[in-house]
C-alpha atoms as a printed R data frame, in Angstrom:
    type eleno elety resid chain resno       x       y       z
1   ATOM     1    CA   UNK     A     1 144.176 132.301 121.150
2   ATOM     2    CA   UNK     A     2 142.833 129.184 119.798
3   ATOM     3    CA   UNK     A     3 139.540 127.274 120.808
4   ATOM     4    CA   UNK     A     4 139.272 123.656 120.805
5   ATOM     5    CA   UNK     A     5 137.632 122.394 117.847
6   ATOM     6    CA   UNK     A     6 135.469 119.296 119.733
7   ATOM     7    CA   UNK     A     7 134.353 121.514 123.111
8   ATOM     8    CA   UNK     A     8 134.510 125.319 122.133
9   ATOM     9    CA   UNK     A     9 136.912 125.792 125.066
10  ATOM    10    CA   UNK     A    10 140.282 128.068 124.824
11  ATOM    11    CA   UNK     A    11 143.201 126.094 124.146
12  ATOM    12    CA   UNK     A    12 147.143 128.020 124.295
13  ATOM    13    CA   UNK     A    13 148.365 128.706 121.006
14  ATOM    14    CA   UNK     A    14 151.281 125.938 122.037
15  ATOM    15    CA   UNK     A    15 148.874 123.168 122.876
16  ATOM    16    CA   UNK     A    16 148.674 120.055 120.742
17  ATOM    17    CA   UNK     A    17 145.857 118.712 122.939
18  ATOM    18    CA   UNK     A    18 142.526 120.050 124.665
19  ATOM    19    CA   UNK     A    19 143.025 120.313 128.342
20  ATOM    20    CA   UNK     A    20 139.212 119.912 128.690
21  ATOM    21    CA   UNK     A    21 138.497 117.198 126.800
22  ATOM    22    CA   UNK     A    22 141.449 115.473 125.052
23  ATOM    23    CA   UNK     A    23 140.526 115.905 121.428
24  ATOM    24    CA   UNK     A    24 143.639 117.106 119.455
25  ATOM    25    CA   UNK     A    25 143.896 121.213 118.940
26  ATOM    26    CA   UNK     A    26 143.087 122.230 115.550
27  ATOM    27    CA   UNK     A    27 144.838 125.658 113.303
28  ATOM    28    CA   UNK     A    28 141.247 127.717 113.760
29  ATOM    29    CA   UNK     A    29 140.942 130.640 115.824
30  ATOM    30    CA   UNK     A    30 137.613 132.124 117.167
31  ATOM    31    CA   UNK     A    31 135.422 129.050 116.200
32  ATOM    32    CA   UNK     A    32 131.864 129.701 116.835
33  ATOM    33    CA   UNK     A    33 129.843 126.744 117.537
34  ATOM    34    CA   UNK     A    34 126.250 127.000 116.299
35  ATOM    35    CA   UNK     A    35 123.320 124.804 116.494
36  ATOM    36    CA   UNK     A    36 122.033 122.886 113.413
37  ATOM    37    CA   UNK     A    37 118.657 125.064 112.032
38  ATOM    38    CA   UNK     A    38 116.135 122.736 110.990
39  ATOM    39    CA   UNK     A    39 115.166 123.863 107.654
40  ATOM    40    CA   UNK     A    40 111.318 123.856 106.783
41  ATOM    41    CA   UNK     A    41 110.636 119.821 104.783
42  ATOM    42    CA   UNK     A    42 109.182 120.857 101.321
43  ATOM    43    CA   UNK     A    43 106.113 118.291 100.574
44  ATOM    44    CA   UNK     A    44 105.690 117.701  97.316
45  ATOM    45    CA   UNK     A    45 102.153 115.586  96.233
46  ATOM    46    CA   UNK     A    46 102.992 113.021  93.248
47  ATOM    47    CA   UNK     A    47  99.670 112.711  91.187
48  ATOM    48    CA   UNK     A    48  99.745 109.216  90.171
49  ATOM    49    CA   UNK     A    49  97.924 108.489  87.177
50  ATOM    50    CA   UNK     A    50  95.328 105.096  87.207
51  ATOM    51    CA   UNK     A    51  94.374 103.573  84.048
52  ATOM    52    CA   UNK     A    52  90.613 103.387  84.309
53  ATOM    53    CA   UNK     A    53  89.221 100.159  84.839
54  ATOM    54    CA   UNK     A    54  87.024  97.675  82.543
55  ATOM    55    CA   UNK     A    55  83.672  97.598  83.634
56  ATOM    56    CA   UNK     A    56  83.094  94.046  83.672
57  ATOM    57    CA   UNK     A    57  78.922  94.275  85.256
58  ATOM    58    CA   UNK     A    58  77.885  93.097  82.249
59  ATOM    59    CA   UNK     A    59  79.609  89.950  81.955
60  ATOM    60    CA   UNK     A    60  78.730  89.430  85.398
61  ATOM    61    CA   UNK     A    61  75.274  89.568  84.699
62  ATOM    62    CA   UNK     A    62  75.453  87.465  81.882
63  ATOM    63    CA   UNK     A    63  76.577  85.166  83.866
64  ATOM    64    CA   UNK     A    64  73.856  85.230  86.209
65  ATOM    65    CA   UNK     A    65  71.029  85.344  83.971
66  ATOM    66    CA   UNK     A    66  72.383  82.459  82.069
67  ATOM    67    CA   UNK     A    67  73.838  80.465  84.324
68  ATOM    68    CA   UNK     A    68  70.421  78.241  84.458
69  ATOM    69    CA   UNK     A    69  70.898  76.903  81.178
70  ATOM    70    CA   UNK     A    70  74.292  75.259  83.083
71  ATOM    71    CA   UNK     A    71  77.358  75.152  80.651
72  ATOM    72    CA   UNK     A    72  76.859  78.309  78.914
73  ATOM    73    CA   UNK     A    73  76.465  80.383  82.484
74  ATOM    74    CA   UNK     A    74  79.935  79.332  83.936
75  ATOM    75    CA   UNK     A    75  81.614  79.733  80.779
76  ATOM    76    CA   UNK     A    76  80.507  83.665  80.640
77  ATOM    77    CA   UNK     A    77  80.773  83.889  84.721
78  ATOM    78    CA   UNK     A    78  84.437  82.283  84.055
79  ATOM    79    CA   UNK     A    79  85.357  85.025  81.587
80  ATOM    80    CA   UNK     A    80  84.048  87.553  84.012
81  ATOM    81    CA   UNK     A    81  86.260  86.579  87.112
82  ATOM    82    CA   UNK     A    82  89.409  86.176  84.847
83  ATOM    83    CA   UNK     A    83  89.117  90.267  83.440
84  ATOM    84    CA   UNK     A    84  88.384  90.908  87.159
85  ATOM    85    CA   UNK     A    85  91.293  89.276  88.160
86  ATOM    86    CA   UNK     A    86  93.393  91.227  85.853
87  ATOM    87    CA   UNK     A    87  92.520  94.071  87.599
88  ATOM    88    CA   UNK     A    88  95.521  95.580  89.708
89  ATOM    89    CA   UNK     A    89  94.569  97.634  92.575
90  ATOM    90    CA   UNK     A    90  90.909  98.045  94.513
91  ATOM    91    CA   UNK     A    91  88.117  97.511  92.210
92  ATOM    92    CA   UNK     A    92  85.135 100.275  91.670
93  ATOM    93    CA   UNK     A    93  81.819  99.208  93.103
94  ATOM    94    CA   UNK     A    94  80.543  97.929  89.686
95  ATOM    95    CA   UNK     A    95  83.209  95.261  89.482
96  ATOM    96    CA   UNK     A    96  82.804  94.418  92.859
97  ATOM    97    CA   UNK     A    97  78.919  93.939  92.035
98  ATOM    98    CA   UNK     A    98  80.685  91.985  89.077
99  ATOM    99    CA   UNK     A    99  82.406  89.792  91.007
100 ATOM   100    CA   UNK     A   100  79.365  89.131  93.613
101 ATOM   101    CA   UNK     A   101  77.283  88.679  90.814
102 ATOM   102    CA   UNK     A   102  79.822  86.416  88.253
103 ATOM   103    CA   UNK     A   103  80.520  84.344  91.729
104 ATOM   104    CA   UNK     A   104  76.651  83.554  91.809
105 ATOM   105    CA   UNK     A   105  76.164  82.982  88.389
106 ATOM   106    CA   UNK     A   106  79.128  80.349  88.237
107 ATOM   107    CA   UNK     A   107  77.458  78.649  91.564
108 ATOM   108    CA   UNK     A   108  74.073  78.308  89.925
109 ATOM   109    CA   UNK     A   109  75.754  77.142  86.485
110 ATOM   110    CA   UNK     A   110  77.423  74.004  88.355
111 ATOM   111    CA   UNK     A   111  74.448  73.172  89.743
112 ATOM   112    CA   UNK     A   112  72.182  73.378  87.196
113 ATOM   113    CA   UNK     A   113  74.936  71.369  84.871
114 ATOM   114    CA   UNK     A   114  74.487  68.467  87.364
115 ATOM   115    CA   UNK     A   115  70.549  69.049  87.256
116 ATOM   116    CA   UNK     A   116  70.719  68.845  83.556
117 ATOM   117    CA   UNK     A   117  73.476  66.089  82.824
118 ATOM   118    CA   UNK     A   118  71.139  64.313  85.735
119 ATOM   119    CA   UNK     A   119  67.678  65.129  84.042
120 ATOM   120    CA   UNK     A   120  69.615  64.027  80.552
121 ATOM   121    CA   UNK     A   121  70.177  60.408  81.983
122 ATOM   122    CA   UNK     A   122  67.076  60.045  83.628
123 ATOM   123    CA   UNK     A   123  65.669  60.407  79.930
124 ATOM   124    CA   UNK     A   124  68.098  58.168  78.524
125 ATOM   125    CA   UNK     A   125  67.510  55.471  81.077
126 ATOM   126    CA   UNK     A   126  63.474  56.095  80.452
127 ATOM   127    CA   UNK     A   127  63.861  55.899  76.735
128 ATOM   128    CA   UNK     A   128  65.747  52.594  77.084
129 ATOM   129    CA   UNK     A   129  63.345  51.392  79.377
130 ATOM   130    CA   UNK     A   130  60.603  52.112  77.292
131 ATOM   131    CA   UNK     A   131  62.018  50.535  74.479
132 ATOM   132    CA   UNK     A   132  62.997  47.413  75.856
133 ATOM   133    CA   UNK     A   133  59.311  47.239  77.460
């Protein structure tokens, strides 16, 4: 006796078809029909390897403590946020301190380059003034 390949049920040994459900007879006798077993997932944890970051706090307070002199302050506050930018990934606290800090600094060094290129003219002006006086 035959079974039918598609529903389990018996088929005659002559039958080209499944009475049941239609799905053509195949050559095996006795088929068992088994559920799938789910087999236990094996979890495997990837270490991933991070380059260790540049601490860049001391450029950023560079920046900060000589971004009153104007010029000097954004150029070193500048340099800061560019190595900070290189930086793939989230950065540690010091470079985020860095960044706060190198952020200030270049603030403070624009403004203090317009006090300065300001206070520089207003010297020029008064020296001419003087003179011509």
């Amino acid at each position: 006796m035959k079974f039918c390949s598609n529903c389990g049920k018996p088929v005659d040994d002559n039958d080209a078809f499944c009475q049941n459900c239609g799905a053509p007879c195949g050559q095996q006798e006795n088929t068992q029909f088994t559920a799938p077993v789910d087999q236990p997932q094996e979890y495997v944890q990837e270490t991933v390897y991070q380059e260790p970051q540049p601490n860049v706090l001391g450029l950023g307070i560079a920046g900060l403590a000589t971004s009153s002199l104007g010029l000097p302050g954004m150029i070193i506050s500048i340099i800061a946020r560019k190595k900070l930018a290189a930086i793939n990934g989230p950065l540690s606290g010091q470079n985020k301190a860095a960044k706060i800090l190198s952020t200030i600094g270049l603030i403070v060094g624009i403004i203090m380059t317009v006090v300065w290129t300001i206070d520089i003219l207003i010297g020029i002006i008064a020296g001419i003034g003087a003179a011509l006086s």
